[in-house]
N, C-alpha and C positions, 0 to 999 in steps of 0.2 A: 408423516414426515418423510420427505426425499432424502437419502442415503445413498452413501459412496455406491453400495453393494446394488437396490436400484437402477443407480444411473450405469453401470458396468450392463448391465443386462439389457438396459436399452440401449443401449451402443449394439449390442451385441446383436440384438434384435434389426437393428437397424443397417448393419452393414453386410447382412447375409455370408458372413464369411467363418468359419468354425476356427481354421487353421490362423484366422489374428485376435483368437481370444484372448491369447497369453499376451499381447502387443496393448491389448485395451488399458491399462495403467500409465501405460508410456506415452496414449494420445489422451490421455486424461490431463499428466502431469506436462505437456505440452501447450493444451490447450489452457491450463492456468499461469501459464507463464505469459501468453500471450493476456487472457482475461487482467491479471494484477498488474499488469504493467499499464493498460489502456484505464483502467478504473481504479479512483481512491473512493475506499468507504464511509464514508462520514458517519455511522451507525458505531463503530468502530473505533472514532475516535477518541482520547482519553488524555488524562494527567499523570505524571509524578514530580515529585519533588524530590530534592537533592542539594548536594556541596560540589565549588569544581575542587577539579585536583590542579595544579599545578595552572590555573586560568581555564582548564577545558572540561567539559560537560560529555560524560560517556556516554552514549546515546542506550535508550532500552535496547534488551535485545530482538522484539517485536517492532522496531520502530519501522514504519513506510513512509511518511511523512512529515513534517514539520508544521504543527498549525500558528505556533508563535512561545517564547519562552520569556519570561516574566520577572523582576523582583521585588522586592517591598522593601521600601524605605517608609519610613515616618508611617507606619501603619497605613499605605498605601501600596496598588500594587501596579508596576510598570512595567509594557511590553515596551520589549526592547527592538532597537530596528536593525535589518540584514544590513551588512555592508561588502561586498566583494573584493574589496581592501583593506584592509585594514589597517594595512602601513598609511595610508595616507592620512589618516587622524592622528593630531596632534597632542593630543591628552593620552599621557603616561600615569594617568591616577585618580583616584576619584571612582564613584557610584556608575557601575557599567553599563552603557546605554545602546551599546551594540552586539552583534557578533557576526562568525561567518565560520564555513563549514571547513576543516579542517582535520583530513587524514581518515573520515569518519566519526569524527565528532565535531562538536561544537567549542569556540573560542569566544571566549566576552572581550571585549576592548571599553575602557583601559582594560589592564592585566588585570585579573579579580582575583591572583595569587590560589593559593588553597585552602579550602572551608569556605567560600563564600556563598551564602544559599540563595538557590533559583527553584523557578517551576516550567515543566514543559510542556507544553499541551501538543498531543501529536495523533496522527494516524494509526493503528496498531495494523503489523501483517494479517492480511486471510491466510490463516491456514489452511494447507493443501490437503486435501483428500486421500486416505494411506486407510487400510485395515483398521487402523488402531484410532482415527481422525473419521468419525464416517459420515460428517456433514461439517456446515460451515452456512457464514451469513450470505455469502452470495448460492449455493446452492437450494440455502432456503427460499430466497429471495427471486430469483433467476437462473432457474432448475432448467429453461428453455435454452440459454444461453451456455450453460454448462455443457449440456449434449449437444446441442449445434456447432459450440466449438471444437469437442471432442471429435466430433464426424467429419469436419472438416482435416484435423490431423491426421485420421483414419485413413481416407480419402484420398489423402497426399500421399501418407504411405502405399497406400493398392496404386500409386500412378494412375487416380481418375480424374485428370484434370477437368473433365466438362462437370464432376459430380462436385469439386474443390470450387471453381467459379460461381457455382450456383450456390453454394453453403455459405460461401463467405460474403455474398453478397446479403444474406438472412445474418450473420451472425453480426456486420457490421450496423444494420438497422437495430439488433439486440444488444448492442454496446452502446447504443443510444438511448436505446428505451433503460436502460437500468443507469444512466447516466442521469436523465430524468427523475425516476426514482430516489435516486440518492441526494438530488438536488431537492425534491420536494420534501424528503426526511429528514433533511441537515438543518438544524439550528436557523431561527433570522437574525439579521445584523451581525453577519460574522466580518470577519478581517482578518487581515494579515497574510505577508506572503508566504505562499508553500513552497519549499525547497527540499527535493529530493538532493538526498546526498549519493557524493559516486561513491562506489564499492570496489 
């Protein structure tokens, strides 16, 4: 198994440079800022259930994405649709059939007051690589693209731009291929729209 401590040594190995050992964490934790923003994991994805508080839905504290949230009426159960207004619907009451993203969380429309139960099926974050963290699904998975993007950070830092050109032209074909990846692992017949929420 590929490990935080591993991928530090090949970086290290790879940048011929002693004095940006201490730096190697920083193009680590750079390079996944870049990696989780370009990639949702679908492996990764999962459920909770819950009540709102006062109409809104406090998101997990893991949450990356939105895959669709849900209720059950009559022993059935319903995804409910995004609306990016919400003022503009006229129903003030009744079984809630919308929502929209709000402050960092989520809002049902109509009002679904407090206590009304829902389910959320979402994306969970990758967690980042830290002493105490010493792998993760994309490192397992896409150990190449972990260190290409690292070295590409590296790279930026030493001011090598012909050696930055050339890496990121590799790591953007390796945001492809693990893009494929995840699309071949993820569930069939999925639906519903993703919505990242701002922060």
């Amino acid at each position: 198994m590929t490990t935080y401590t591993i991928l530090k040594s090949a970086i290290a190995e790879n940048i011929h440079r002693t004095d940006l050992t201490t730096k190697i964490p920083d193009f680590i934790a750079l390079a996944e800022t870049f990696m989780f923003r370009e990639l949702n994991v679908r492996d990764l994805e999962t459920s909770t259930t819950g009540t709102t508080t006062g109409g809104l839905i406090t998101l997990p504290t893991d949450f990356a994405y939105l895959v669709k949230i849900t209720t059950t009426y009559g022993g059935r159960e319903y995804a409910l649709d995004y609306g990016s207004d919400p003022r503009a619907e006229t129903a003030t009451s009744g079984l809630p059939y919308g929502y929209t993203m709000e402050s960092g969380a989520l809002r049902l429309y109509p009002e679904a007051g407090t206590g009304y139960a829902y389910k959320i099926y979402y994306g969970a974050d990758v967690p980042r690589l830290s002493d105490s963290v010493a792998t993760n699904w994309l490192l397992d998975n896409a150990y190449d693209l972990y260190l290409h993007a690292s070295l590409v950070e590296a790279h930026r830092y030493a001011q090598n731009n012909e050696a930055v050109s050339l890496m990121t032209g590799l790591v953007n074909g390796l945001v492809d291929s693990v893009r494929r990846l995840i699309e071949r692992k993820a569930q069939p017949n999925r639906g519903g729209l993703q919505i990242k929420p701002r922060r």
